[in-house]
C-alpha positions as CSV (number, residue, x, y, z in Angstrom):
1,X,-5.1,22.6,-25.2
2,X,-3.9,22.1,-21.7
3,X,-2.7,24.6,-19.1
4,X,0.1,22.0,-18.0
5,X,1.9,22.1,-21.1
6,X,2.7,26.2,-20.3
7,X,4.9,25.0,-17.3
8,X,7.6,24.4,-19.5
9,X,7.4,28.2,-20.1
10,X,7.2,29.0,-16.5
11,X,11.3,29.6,-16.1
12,X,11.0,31.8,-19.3
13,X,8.5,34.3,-18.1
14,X,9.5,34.5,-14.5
15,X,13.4,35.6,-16.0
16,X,11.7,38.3,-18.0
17,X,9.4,39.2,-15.3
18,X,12.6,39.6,-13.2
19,X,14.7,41.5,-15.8
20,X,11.5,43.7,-16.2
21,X,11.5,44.5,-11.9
22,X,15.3,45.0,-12.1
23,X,15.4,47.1,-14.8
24,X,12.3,49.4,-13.8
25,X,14.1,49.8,-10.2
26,X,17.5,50.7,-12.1
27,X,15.7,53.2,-14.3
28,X,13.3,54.8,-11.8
29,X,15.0,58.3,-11.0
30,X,12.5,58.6,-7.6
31,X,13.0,57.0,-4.7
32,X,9.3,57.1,-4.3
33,X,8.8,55.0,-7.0
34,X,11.9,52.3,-6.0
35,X,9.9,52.4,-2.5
36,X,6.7,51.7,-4.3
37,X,8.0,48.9,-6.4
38,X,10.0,47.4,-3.2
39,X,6.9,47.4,-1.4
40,X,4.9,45.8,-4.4
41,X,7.3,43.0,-4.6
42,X,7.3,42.4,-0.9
43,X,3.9,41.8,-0.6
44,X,3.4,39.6,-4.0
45,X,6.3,37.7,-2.1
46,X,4.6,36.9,0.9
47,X,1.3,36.5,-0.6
48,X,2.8,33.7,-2.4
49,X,4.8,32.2,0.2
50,X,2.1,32.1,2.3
51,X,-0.6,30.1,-0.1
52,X,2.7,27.9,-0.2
53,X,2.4,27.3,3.4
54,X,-1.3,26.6,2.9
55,X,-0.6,24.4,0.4
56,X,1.7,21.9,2.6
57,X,-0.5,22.1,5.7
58,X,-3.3,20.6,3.6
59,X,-2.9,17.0,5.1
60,X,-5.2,15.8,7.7
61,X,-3.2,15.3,11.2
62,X,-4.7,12.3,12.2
63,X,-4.8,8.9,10.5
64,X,-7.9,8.3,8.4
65,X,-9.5,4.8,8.6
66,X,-8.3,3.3,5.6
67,X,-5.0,4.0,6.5
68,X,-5.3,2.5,10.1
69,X,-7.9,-0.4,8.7
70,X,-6.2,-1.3,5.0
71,X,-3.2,0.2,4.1
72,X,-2.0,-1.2,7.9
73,X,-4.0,-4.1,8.0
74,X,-0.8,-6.5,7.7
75,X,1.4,-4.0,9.9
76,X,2.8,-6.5,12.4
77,X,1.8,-9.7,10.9
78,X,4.3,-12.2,9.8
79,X,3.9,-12.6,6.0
80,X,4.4,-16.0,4.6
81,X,4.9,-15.0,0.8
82,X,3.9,-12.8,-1.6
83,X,0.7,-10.7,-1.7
84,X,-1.0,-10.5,-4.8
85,X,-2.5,-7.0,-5.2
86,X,-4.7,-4.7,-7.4
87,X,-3.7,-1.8,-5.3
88,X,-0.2,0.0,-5.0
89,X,-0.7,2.1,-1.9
90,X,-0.5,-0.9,0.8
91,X,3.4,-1.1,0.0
92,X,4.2,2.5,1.5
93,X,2.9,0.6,5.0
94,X,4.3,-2.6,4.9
95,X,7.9,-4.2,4.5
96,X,6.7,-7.2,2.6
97,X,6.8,-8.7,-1.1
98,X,4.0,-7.3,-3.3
99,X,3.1,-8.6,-6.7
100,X,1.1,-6.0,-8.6
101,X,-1.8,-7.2,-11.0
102,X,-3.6,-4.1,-11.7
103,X,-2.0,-3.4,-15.6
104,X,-5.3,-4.5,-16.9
105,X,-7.8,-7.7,-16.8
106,X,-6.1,-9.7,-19.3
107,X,-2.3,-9.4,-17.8
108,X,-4.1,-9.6,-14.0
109,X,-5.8,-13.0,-14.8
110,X,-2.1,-13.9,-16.1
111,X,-0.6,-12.8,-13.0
112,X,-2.9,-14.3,-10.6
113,X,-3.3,-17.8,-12.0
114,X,0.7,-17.9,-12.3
115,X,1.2,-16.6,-8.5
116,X,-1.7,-17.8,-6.9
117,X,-0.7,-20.7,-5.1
118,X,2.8,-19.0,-3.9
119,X,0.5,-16.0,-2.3
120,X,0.0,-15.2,1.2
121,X,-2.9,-13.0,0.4
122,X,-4.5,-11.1,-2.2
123,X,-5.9,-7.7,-1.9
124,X,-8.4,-7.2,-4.7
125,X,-10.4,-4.0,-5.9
126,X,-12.5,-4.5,-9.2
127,X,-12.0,-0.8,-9.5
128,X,-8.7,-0.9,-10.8
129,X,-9.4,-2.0,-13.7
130,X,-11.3,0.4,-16.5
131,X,-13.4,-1.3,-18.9
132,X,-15.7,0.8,-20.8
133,X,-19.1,1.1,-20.8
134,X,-19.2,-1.1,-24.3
135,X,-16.6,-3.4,-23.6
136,X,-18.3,-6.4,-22.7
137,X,-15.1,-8.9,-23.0
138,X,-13.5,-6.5,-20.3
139,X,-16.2,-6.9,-18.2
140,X,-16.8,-10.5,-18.4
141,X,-12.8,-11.2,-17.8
142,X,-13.1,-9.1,-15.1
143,X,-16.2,-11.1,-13.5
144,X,-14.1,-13.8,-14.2
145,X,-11.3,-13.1,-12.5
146,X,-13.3,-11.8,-9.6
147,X,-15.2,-15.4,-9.5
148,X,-12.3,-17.3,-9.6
149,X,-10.4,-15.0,-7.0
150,X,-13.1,-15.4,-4.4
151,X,-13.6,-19.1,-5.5
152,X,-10.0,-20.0,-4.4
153,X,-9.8,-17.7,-1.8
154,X,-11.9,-16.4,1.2
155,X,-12.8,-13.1,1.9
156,X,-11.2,-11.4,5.5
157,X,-11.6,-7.8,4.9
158,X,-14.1,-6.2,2.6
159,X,-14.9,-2.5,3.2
160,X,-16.4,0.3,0.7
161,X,-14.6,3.5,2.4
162,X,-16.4,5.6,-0.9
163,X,-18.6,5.0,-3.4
164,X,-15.7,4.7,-5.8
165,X,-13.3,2.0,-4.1
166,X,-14.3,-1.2,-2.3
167,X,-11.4,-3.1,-1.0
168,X,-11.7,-7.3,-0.5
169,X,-8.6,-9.1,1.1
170,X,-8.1,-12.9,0.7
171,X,-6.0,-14.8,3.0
172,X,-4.7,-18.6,1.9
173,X,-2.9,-18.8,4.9
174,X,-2.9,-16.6,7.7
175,X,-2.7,-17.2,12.3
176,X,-3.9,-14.3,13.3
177,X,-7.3,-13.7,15.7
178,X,-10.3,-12.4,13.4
179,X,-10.4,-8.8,12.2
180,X,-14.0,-7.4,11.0
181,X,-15.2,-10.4,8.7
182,X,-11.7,-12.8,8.6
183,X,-12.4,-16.0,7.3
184,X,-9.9,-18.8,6.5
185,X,-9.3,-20.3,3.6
186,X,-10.4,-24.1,3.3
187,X,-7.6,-26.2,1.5
Protein backbone atom coordinates (compact mmCIF):
# COMPACT_ATOMS: atom_id res chain seq x y z
CA UNK A 1 0.00 0.00 0.00
CA UNK A 2 3.03 2.09 0.68
CA UNK A 3 6.19 2.58 -1.32
CA UNK A 4 8.25 2.68 2.13
CA UNK A 5 7.58 -0.83 2.90
CA UNK A 6 9.64 -1.87 -0.57
CA UNK A 7 12.89 -0.47 1.19
CA UNK A 8 13.27 -3.63 2.90
CA UNK A 9 13.78 -5.03 -0.61
CA UNK A 10 16.14 -2.45 -1.68
CA UNK A 11 19.53 -4.66 -0.61
CA UNK A 12 17.73 -7.56 -2.57
CA UNK A 13 17.43 -5.96 -5.91
CA UNK A 14 20.53 -3.90 -5.91
CA UNK A 15 22.57 -7.57 -5.29
CA UNK A 16 20.79 -8.90 -8.35
CA UNK A 17 21.16 -5.84 -10.24
CA UNK A 18 24.84 -6.19 -9.47
CA UNK A 19 25.25 -9.94 -10.21
CA UNK A 20 23.29 -9.05 -13.52
CA UNK A 21 26.21 -6.05 -14.45
CA UNK A 22 28.90 -8.48 -13.43
CA UNK A 23 27.83 -11.22 -15.20
CA UNK A 24 26.84 -9.34 -18.59
CA UNK A 25 30.54 -7.84 -18.49
CA UNK A 26 31.97 -11.51 -17.80
CA UNK A 27 29.91 -12.79 -20.72
CA UNK A 28 30.22 -10.04 -23.24
CA UNK A 29 32.86 -11.43 -25.84
CA UNK A 30 33.40 -7.50 -27.29
CA UNK A 31 35.16 -5.14 -25.88
CA UNK A 32 32.80 -2.73 -27.46
CA UNK A 33 30.23 -3.87 -25.53
CA UNK A 34 32.39 -4.08 -21.83
CA UNK A 35 33.15 -0.29 -22.96
CA UNK A 36 29.54 0.38 -23.43
CA UNK A 37 28.41 -1.17 -20.22
CA UNK A 38 31.54 0.62 -18.25
CA UNK A 39 30.46 3.73 -19.55
CA UNK A 40 26.66 3.09 -18.73
CA UNK A 41 27.57 2.41 -15.15
CA UNK A 42 29.82 5.40 -14.84
CA UNK A 43 27.35 7.78 -15.71
CA UNK A 44 24.26 6.06 -13.65
CA UNK A 45 27.06 6.38 -10.91
CA UNK A 46 27.56 9.98 -11.05
CA UNK A 47 24.17 10.81 -11.81
CA UNK A 48 23.37 9.45 -8.51
CA UNK A 49 26.06 10.72 -6.61
CA UNK A 50 25.47 13.92 -7.67
CA UNK A 51 21.45 14.24 -6.74
CA UNK A 52 23.18 12.92 -3.40
CA UNK A 53 25.16 15.99 -3.20
CA UNK A 54 21.93 17.94 -3.93
CA UNK A 55 20.31 16.31 -1.54
CA UNK A 56 22.68 17.39 1.59
CA UNK A 57 23.17 20.89 0.33
CA UNK A 58 19.46 21.41 0.73
CA UNK A 59 19.77 23.32 4.08
CA UNK A 60 19.48 27.11 4.15
CA UNK A 61 23.04 28.64 5.18
CA UNK A 62 21.79 31.25 7.29
CA UNK A 63 19.76 31.02 10.49
CA UNK A 64 16.08 31.40 9.97
CA UNK A 65 14.15 33.47 12.51
CA UNK A 66 12.63 30.97 14.52
CA UNK A 67 15.73 29.53 15.14
CA UNK A 68 17.48 32.88 16.17
CA UNK A 69 13.97 34.12 17.94
CA UNK A 70 12.59 30.70 19.67
CA UNK A 71 14.54 27.83 19.50
CA UNK A 72 17.50 30.38 21.01
CA UNK A 73 15.35 32.46 22.94
CA UNK A 74 16.85 31.16 26.35
CA UNK A 75 20.52 30.78 24.80
CA UNK A 76 22.50 32.62 27.48
CA UNK A 77 19.95 32.98 30.09
CA UNK A 78 20.33 31.46 33.45
CA UNK A 79 17.51 28.89 33.88
CA UNK A 80 16.11 28.57 37.29
CA UNK A 81 14.23 25.12 36.76
CA UNK A 82 12.57 23.22 34.61
CA UNK A 83 10.73 24.33 31.41
CA UNK A 84 7.55 22.93 30.76
CA UNK A 85 7.11 22.42 26.95
CA UNK A 86 4.72 21.42 24.08
CA UNK A 87 7.53 21.54 21.76
CA UNK A 88 10.67 19.20 21.40
CA UNK A 89 12.89 21.27 19.10
CA UNK A 90 13.99 24.02 21.75
CA UNK A 91 16.28 21.25 23.49
CA UNK A 92 18.75 20.88 20.36
CA UNK A 93 19.63 24.83 21.45
CA UNK A 94 19.68 24.83 24.91
CA UNK A 95 21.56 22.98 27.82
CA UNK A 96 18.67 23.11 30.25
CA UNK A 97 16.01 20.66 31.92
CA UNK A 98 12.92 20.20 29.60
CA UNK A 99 9.77 18.57 30.72
CA UNK A 100 7.76 17.50 27.60
CA UNK A 101 3.85 17.71 27.79
CA UNK A 102 2.85 17.33 24.29
CA UNK A 103 1.75 13.22 24.54
CA UNK A 104 -1.81 14.44 24.32
CA UNK A 105 -4.40 16.94 26.26
CA UNK A 106 -5.33 14.63 28.94
CA UNK A 107 -1.52 13.47 29.98
CA UNK A 108 -0.40 17.42 29.28
CA UNK A 109 -3.00 18.85 31.74
CA UNK A 110 -1.47 15.97 34.12
CA UNK A 111 1.97 17.11 33.50
CA UNK A 112 1.42 20.75 33.86
CA UNK A 113 -0.61 20.94 36.97
CA UNK A 114 2.00 18.45 38.64
CA UNK A 115 5.15 20.72 37.41
CA UNK A 116 3.80 23.91 37.25
CA UNK A 117 4.91 25.55 40.27
CA UNK A 118 8.70 23.96 39.93
CA UNK A 119 8.78 25.58 36.16
CA UNK A 120 10.93 28.34 35.08
CA UNK A 121 8.88 28.74 31.97
CA UNK A 122 6.56 27.10 29.81
CA UNK A 123 6.62 27.17 26.06
CA UNK A 124 3.14 26.28 24.82
CA UNK A 125 1.76 25.60 21.21
CA UNK A 126 -1.95 24.49 21.05
CA UNK A 127 -0.84 22.82 17.81
CA UNK A 128 0.63 19.98 19.33
CA UNK A 129 -2.04 18.50 20.25
CA UNK A 130 -4.54 16.79 17.45
CA UNK A 131 -8.10 16.72 18.35
CA UNK A 132 -10.40 15.90 15.61
CA UNK A 133 -12.79 17.78 14.02
CA UNK A 134 -15.63 15.85 16.21
CA UNK A 135 -13.96 15.53 19.36
CA UNK A 136 -15.41 18.14 21.36
CA UNK A 137 -13.95 16.78 24.89
CA UNK A 138 -10.38 17.24 23.16
CA UNK A 139 -11.13 20.46 22.32
CA UNK A 140 -12.54 21.69 25.42
CA UNK A 141 -9.54 20.11 27.62
CA UNK A 142 -7.43 21.69 25.35
CA UNK A 143 -9.08 25.32 25.94
CA UNK A 144 -8.76 24.40 29.28
CA UNK A 145 -5.48 23.78 29.64
CA UNK A 146 -4.73 26.76 27.42
CA UNK A 147 -6.89 29.01 30.01
CA UNK A 148 -5.36 27.84 32.89
CA UNK A 149 -1.77 28.05 31.29
CA UNK A 150 -2.08 31.70 30.52
CA UNK A 151 -4.14 32.28 33.81
CA UNK A 152 -1.10 31.23 35.99
CA UNK A 153 1.34 32.41 33.70
CA UNK A 154 2.13 35.55 31.56
CA UNK A 155 2.73 35.64 28.15
CA UNK A 156 6.68 36.88 26.95
CA UNK A 157 6.96 35.68 23.51
CA UNK A 158 4.06 34.83 21.24
CA UNK A 159 4.80 34.67 17.44
CA UNK A 160 2.84 32.83 14.48
CA UNK A 161 6.08 32.17 12.15
CA UNK A 162 3.22 29.97 9.71
CA UNK A 163 -0.15 29.62 9.54
CA UNK A 164 0.31 26.17 11.07
CA UNK A 165 2.44 26.90 14.42
CA UNK A 166 2.04 29.79 16.88
CA UNK A 167 4.51 29.68 19.60
CA UNK A 168 3.50 31.42 23.33
CA UNK A 169 6.26 31.38 26.17
CA UNK A 170 5.35 31.92 29.80
CA UNK A 171 7.89 32.98 32.30
CA UNK A 172 7.12 32.57 36.33
CA UNK A 173 10.34 33.84 37.01
CA UNK A 174 12.76 35.35 34.80
CA UNK A 175 15.66 38.86 35.16
CA UNK A 176 16.23 39.48 31.95
CA UNK A 177 15.53 43.11 29.91
CA UNK A 178 12.13 42.70 27.74
CA UNK A 179 12.21 40.78 24.44
CA UNK A 180 9.29 41.53 21.82
CA UNK A 181 6.11 41.38 24.26
CA UNK A 182 7.98 39.97 27.86
CA UNK A 183 5.79 40.39 30.57
CA UNK A 184 6.35 39.15 34.21
CA UNK A 185 4.51 36.98 35.97
CA UNK A 186 2.56 38.59 39.09
CA UNK A 187 2.81 36.18 42.16
Amino acid sequence: KQTRFLIVFLPYASLIAAYGFYYSFLNSKKDRIRVLITIVFIISLVGIISRDLNYYNWRVKEELPIVRDYYKFFEGKETKGPILTTDPVPVVYIDAKFIPFYFSVELGHKIYMSNKDDAFAVIFSPESFYCTKDDTKCKSELKELSSSIEKDNEIIFSRRYNPFKSINLFFQYFSHPLYMNIIFKRF
